[in-house]
Phi, psi and omega in degrees: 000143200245112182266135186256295193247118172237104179226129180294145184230126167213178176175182181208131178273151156351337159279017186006053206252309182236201149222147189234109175242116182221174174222145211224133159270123183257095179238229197298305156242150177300147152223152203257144150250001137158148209217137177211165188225150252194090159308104205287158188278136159337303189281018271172291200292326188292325181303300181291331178305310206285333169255013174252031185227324196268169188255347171312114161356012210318329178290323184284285186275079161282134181276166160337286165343287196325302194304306177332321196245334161329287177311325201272311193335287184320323181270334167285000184258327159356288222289323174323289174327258179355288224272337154299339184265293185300328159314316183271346188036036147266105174307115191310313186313015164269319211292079179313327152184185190243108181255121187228105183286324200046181191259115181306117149282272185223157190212107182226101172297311184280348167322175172303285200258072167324123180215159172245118191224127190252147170260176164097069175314101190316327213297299182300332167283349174257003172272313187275009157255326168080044162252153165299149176201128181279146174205196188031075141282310161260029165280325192272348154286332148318318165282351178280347211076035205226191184243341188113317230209197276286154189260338178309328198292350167282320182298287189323326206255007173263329192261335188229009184294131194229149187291344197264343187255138156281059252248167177195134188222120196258136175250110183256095182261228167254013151249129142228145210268128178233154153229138198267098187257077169256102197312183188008056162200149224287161175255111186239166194217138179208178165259104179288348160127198188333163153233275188264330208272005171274322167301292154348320170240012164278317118029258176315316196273331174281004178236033207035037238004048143322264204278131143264021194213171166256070159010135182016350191106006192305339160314282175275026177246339194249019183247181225190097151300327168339104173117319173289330203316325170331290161319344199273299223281311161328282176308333200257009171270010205267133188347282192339286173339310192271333203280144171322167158285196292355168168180147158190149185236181201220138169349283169002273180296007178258086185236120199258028170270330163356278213248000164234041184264334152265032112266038179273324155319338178271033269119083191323120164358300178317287172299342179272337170304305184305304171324300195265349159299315193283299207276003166272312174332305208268343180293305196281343170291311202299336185282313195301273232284003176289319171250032198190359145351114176174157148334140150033072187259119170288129164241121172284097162260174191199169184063163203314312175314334186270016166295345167275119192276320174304324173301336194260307179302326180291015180262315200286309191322304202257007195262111167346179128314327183287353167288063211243102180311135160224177191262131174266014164296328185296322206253016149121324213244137148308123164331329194281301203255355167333333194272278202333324185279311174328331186253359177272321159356280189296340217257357174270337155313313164266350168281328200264016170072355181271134174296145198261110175277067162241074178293325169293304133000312199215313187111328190283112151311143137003113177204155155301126175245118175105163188258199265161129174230000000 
């Protein structure tokens, strides 16, 4: 098989759940050549939760701890890549680079000195692959003037934008990110508020984290909001909501000891699953029709979130007519690998010197994204 761009995409979401590794040849169109994924280990997974919970400076002050889990990070994700390349019996010297988002620790766009900060040292993954490998993207969107976040919206509007359709393409991580591809209206990308992780630790804290996710939604397909809506209508009243675009947002602020903490006994697993399902629903409805206005609009999903099927039918439930779920598979990418394929993209953008334009986005002038290892 005769390959033209061969550049690897990898990452781990906002969910710490997995590494995502695929390698996609990028010529006129994208082809996926094969993908393998990582179950990230429980003492690993915990280390990071416990250092995306501070409030501490961690980019300015990185602890011992911090470097440590850089480093380790960095080397299961290496180690990923190697085994995907021997799966694949592709000789690395085809692999023009490696684009590795690595994993978000903490991410704070509004501060005085806004900064974004990721493990999975680029430096270790281009020594133990012996690839060229792009990294710290959204630091350079940040140096850029930029908020960091989201970075999908460039990728989206090169790969699904169509003059004739309306499109909209929702990423449901443990954020969630939409982007709006509307012909003769600006092409914007923003984080409309939770995706997985308020469902995710409502998960966790009723199952001692035994389970960390709600399986299709099966959880919350068997609750009852009745009694909660308050509690719905509270959190979704909180600034972040109202506020204009650019806008993104970070875990942190999404806490569901938080927001159950004096009824959480009053309320079954079930309903409180349900809770936290309507208000990733309703966030993202309330965004379409607030940014998205338009005749007969494709709604696209991706990322782990659109496997939940109760989370997607309360979206089609609560959605208008003018609102039409479509499979984004029809547009050539697995849902699943849509990130991945974004950073082996990005990460061809940048060896070959061309600007990443998401000012409508982010707020960052046309810049180089990423650095070079």
């Amino acid at each position: 098989m005769k390959f033209s761009n061969l550049y690897i995409g990898t990452l781990s979401g906002t969910s710490a759940d997995s590494i995502d590794a695929a390698l996609f040849d990028i010529g006129k169109k994208i082809k996926v050549v094969g993908s393998i994924s990582k179950k990230i280990p429980q003492n690993l997974k915990s280390e990071i939760i416990k250092f995306s919970n501070s409030n501490k400076n961690l980019y300015k002050h990185p602890t011992k701890k911090l470097m440590k889990l850089d480093d380790h990070f960095a080397v299961e994700t290496a180690d990923l890549i190697n085994r995907l390349l021997t799966r694949l019996k592709i000789d690395k010297k085809l692999i023009k680079a490696i684009g590795s988002h690595g994993q978000t620790i903490q991410h704070f766009p509004e501060i005085e000195n806004p900064y974004s900060l990721q493990i999975g040292s680029p430096k270790i993954i281009s020594e133990k692959t012996n690839i060229k490998t792009v990294g710290n993207f959204r630091k350079a969107n940040i140096d850029n003037g930029g908020i960091g976040a989201p970075l999908t919206p460039a990728f989206h509007k090169e790969i699904f934008f169509s003059k004739k359709s309306n499109r909209v393409i929702i990423n449901i991580g443990g954020i969630t990110n939409i982007t709006r591809l509307i012909p003769r209206k600006k092409v914007i990308g923003w984080d409309s508020g939770p995706g997985n992780c308020l469902i995710d630790q409502c998960v966790q804290q009723f199952t001692a984290r035994k389970n960390q996710f709600d399986n299709r939604g099966r959880i919350a397909e068997k609750g009852n909001i009745k009694g909660l809506e308050k509690v719905i209508e509270s959190f979704l009243s909180q600034d972040y909501f109202l506020e204009s675009l650019p806008k993104s947002q970070a875990i942190i602020n999404f806490n569901f000891k938080k927001i159950s903490k004096s009824k959480l006994k009053k309320y079954s697993f079930n309903d409180w699953a349900s809770a936290m399902t309507e208000i990733t629903a309703l966030s993202i409805v309330r965004d379409l029709e607030k940014f998205c206005k338009a005749k007969k609009v494709e709604i696209y999903f991706c990322g782990g979130g659109s496997k939940n099927n109760f989370l997607i039918k309360r979206i089609r439930d609560l959605l208008n007519e003018n609102y039409e779920i479509k499979k984004i598979n029809d547009l050539g990418i697995h849902p699943m690998l849509i990130e991945a394929c974004t950073f082996a993209w990005l990460s061809k953008k940048r060896v070959e010197k061309k600007k990443i334009d998401l000012i409508n986005s982010t707020g960052a002038k046309p810049s180089l994204l990423g650095e070079i290892f």
